[in-house]
Each structure stands twice: as structure tokens, then as C-alpha cells.
N, C-alpha and C positions, 0 to 999 in steps of 0.2 A: 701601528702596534695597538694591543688591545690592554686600556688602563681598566686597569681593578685597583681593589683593598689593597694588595701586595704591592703594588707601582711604589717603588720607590721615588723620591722629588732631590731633585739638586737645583741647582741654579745659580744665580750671577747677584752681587748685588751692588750698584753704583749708581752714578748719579754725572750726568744722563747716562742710557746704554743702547740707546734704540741701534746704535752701529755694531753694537756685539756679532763678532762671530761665533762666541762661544757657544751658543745652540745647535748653530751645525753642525760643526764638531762634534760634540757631546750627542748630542741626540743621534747623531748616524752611527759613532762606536758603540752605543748603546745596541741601536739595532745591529748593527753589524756581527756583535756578539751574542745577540741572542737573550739581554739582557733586560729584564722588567725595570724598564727607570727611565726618567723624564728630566729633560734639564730646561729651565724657563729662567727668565731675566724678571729681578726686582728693582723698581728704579724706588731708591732711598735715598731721602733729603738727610742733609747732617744731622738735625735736629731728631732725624727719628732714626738715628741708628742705632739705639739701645735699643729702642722697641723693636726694631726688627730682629736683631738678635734675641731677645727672649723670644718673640714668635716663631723663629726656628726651633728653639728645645720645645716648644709649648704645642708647634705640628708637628714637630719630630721629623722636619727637614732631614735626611741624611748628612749633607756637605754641599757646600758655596763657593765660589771663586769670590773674591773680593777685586773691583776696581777702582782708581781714583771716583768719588775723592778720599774714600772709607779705608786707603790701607794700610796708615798708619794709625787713625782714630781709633779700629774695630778691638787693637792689641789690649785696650784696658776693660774692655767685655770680655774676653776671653777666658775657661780656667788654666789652658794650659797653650806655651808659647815654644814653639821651637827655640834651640840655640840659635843657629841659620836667622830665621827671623828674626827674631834679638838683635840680633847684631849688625841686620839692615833696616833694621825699626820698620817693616812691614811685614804686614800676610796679606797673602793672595788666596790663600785654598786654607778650608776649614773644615773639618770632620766631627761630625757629632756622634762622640761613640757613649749611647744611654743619656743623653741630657747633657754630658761633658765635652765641650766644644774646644779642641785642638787646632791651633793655627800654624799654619807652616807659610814657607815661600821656597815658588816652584820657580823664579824668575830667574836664579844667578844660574842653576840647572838648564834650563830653556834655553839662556844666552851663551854656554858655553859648547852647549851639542850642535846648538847652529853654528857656532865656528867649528866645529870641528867637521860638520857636515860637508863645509868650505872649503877644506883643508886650512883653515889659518890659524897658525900659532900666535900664542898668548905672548909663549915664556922668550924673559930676553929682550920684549920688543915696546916701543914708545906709543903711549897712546892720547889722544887728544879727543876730552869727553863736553859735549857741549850739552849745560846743563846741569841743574845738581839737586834735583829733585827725588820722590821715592825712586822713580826707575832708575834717574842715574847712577841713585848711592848702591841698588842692585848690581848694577854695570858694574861701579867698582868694584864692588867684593869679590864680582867672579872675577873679574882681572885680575885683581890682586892675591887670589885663592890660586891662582895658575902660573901666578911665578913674572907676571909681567916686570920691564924693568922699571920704568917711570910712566907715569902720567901726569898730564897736563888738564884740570877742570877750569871750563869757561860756563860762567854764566853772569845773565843779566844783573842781577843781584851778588853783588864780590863777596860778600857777607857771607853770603849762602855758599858759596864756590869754596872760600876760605875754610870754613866750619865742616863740610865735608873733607876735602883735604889734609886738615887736621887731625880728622877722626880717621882715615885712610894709614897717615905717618905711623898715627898710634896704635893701632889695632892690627896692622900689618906690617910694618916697617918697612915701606915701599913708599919712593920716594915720590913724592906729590904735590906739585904746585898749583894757581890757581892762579884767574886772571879774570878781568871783563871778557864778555862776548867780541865785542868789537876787537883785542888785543891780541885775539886769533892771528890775525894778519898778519904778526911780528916773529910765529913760530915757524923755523923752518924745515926742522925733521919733525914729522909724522908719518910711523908706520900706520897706526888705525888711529883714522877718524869717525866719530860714534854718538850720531844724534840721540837723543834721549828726550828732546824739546817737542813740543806740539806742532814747530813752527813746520807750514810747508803739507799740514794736514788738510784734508777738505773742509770747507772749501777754499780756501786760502792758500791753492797748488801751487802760485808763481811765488813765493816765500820761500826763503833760503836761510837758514841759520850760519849760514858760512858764503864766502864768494868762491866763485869761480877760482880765482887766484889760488885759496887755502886748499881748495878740493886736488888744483890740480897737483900742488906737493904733496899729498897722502899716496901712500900704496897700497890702502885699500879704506873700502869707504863705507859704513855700515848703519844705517839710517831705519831707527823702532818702529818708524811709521810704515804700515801697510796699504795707508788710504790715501791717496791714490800709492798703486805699487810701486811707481817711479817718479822722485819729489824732487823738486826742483834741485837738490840736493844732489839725488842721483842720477840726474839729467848730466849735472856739470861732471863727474865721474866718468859715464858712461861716452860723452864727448871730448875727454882727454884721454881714453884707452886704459880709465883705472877698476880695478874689480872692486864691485860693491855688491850687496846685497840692502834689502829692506827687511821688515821683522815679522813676515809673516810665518818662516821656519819657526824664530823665536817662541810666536804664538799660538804656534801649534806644537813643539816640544814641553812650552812650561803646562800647555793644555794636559799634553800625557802623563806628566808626571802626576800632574790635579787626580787623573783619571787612577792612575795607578794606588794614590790614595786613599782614596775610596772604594774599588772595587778589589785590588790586590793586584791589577794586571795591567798592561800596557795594551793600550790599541792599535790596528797596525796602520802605525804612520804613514805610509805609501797609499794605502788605501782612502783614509780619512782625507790626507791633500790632493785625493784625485776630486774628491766628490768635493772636497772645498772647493778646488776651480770650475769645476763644475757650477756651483751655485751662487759665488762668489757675484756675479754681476747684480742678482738681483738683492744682496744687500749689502754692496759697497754703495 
């Protein structure tokens, strides 16, 4: 495409991002649409993530996606906060409309079009979330937004597991316990099980946040990680005949929604995942 004056600029900003997909994405529904706009990745230290934020209003950025480790720090830079975001203490996607930078989160959206893409229902059904970090507390909100009946949070840190939990009972009145990672082992109904951990990402593919044992009692198995597409996780799934998925639907539904922020319109998701496989080798 031919940048001028008019090119509009988006982009990514985290720390590290060299693995983003989001430029392919974004930059091919850009083109795909006919659309004057550039999406590039900023790798921002914590220390400098106020200055990058005023350097947004100050080039007149249009809008960013935000990723770890910046997405719950960026919310006290911002002037104006979604509800939605509020109430998962993160933004992911921000809109600078005249200097006024609006944060939202497209994650609990992203995670529930991909189940639905699945066919898997929420409502009614038990879920066991490993982790309890920004993404996870996203995870819960959309389960709990959708009627689920209980869930079960595991993480390394019980503290952490407990405090999300808590904030689950009370914010949604769904009922929510918590445990160490290890104590996974002792639950024996799991309809969705649902990584949200890093563990099991490259390079560190033979990592499992769960065994084999707990995978093979789930009836479905649902793991954020997209790098590699199939994690040890979903290896043990896949070898006991249970459906799972990984989050690359995820991360291209919450991409759309980003996209529709900013421009007014959705891109067409069929197309977009043809040209992400397409391209996907040479930057996974």
C-alpha cells in the first residue's frame, strides 16, 4: 500500500512482542478493505509506559491493542474506561478520539464467539480455569456473563486463585472455588478445562499445566495458547478422543472486535484466517 499524510497508524504495545500476530491481521484487513492504515508493534518497558502513552496523543496514534505486561497498568493513563474493562481490571484496545484515549476489552467477547464458533455451551456447565491472571480473570467474566454453573480456579499462587474467586462470588453470584495447581488432580467433574497459563508455550512445548489423568476427565479442553497450535496440553486431549481447541479463533475474534473499534466495521474473519495460515509459519 502507498503510505502518505493521510495513513492512519495503530499498533501493539507490550513487552516483549516480537511473536505478535497482530500485524497480520490487521495490516491484511486493512488492505483487504481498501483501507489507508498501518498497524506496527511497540515494544514498551513498564518504566516507560506513561511516556508512551502521551506519545500516542502527541503523534496522534489513532488506536493500540495493549498486551502483557501493560494491561492492567495502562487503565490509570487513560481518560476514559469501559465498564467491561473495569470490571476485569484490563484494556486491550484503545481509541484515541482527538487526544482522548478510551479503553475497552475485547477478550471476554473474543473468548465467547470462539466457543460459540465450537458449538460449546457456557450455561449450566462446570469449569476448571488453570490460572488467575489478567487473562484468566477475562475468562471468568465471560463465563460468568453466560450463565455458567460453577467453576473451579487453579493457580500456582492460592492467594491469587482465592482473590479472583472472591471477586467472581461477588460480582456475579456464581459459584467459585479455588485451589493450588497441583490439587487439580483431586477434581473429578470437568466439563471445560481452560488454560490461561503460559505454561506449554514455546519454547517450552513438552510443559503441561495439567496431566494427562485431569485432561482425560474434561469433555472439552480449551488451551489460549496458539504457539505451538497443539501444547502438550492438547496433545493429552487429542490422545484420549476429547475436543479441544487452542486460542487462535480467540485471537482473531478479540482482534475484530479491536478492528471494529476503530474503524466502525468488522473484517471478514474467513478471509483474514485464511491469510493467517497462510503466513502463520514464518512467524510462529
Amino acid at each position: 500500500m502507498k503510505i502518505d499524510s493521510k495513513t492512519k497508524l495503530y499498533g501493539l504495545i507490550g513487552h516483549p512482542i516480537g511473536h505478535s500476530l497482530s500485524p497480520l491481521i490487521h495490516n491484511y484487513a486493512f488492505k483487504s478493505l481498501g483501507l489507508n492504515c498501518v498497524y506496527t508493534v511497540f515494544d514498551v518497558l513498564t518504566e516507560k509506559l506513561e511516556d508512551a502513552v502521551k506519545g500516542v496523543k502527541a503523534l496522534g496514534i489513532k488506536g493500540f491493542n495493549v498486551t502483557v505486561p501493560h494491561k492492567e497498568n495502562i487503565i490509570k493513563y487513560l481518560d476514559v474506561v469501559s465498564e467491561e474493562a473495569l470490571k476485569i481490571g484490563a484494556v486491550n484496545t484503545v481509541i484515541n478520539e482527538e487526544g482522548v484515549l478510551e479503553g475497552y476489552n475485547t477478550d471476554v467477547y473474543g473468548f465467547i464467539d470462539s466457543l460459540k464458533e465450537l458449538g460449546e455451551e457456557i450455561k449450566g456447565r462446570k469449569a476448571v480455569v488453570l490460572g488467575a491472571g489478567g487473562a484468566s480473570k477475562a475468562i471468568c467474566v465471560a463465563l460468568a456473563s453466560e450463565g455458567i454453573d460453577s467453576m473451579v480456579i487453579a493457580n500456582r499462587s492460592v492467594e491469587r486463585a482465592k482473590n479472583l474467586s472472591e471477586y467472581v462470588e461477588k460480582e456475579f453470584e456464581v459459584h467459585c472455588d479455588y485451589c493450588s495447581i497441583n490439587e487439580v488432580e483431586k477434581i473429578q467433574e470437568i466439563d471445560m478445562l481452560i488454560n490461561t497459563t503460559s505454561v506449554g508455550m514455546h519454547p517450552n512445548v513438552e510443559d503441561s499445566p495439567a496431566s494427562e489423568g485431569v485432561v482425560s476427565r474434561a469433555k472439552f479442553v480449551y488451551d489460549l495458547i496458539y504457539n505451538p497450535f497443539e501444547t502438550a496440553l492438547l496433545k493429552h486431549a487429542k490422545k484420549n478422543g476429547i475436543k479441544y481447541s487452542n486460542g487462535l479463533s480467540m485471537l482473531l475474534n478479540q482482534a475484530n472486535y479491536s478492528f471494529k473499534l476503530w474503524t466502525g466495521g468488522f473484517f471478514d474473519k474467513n478471509l483474514v484466517y485464511m491469510h493467517l495460515k497462510e503466513g502463520i509459519t514464518q512467524n510462529l
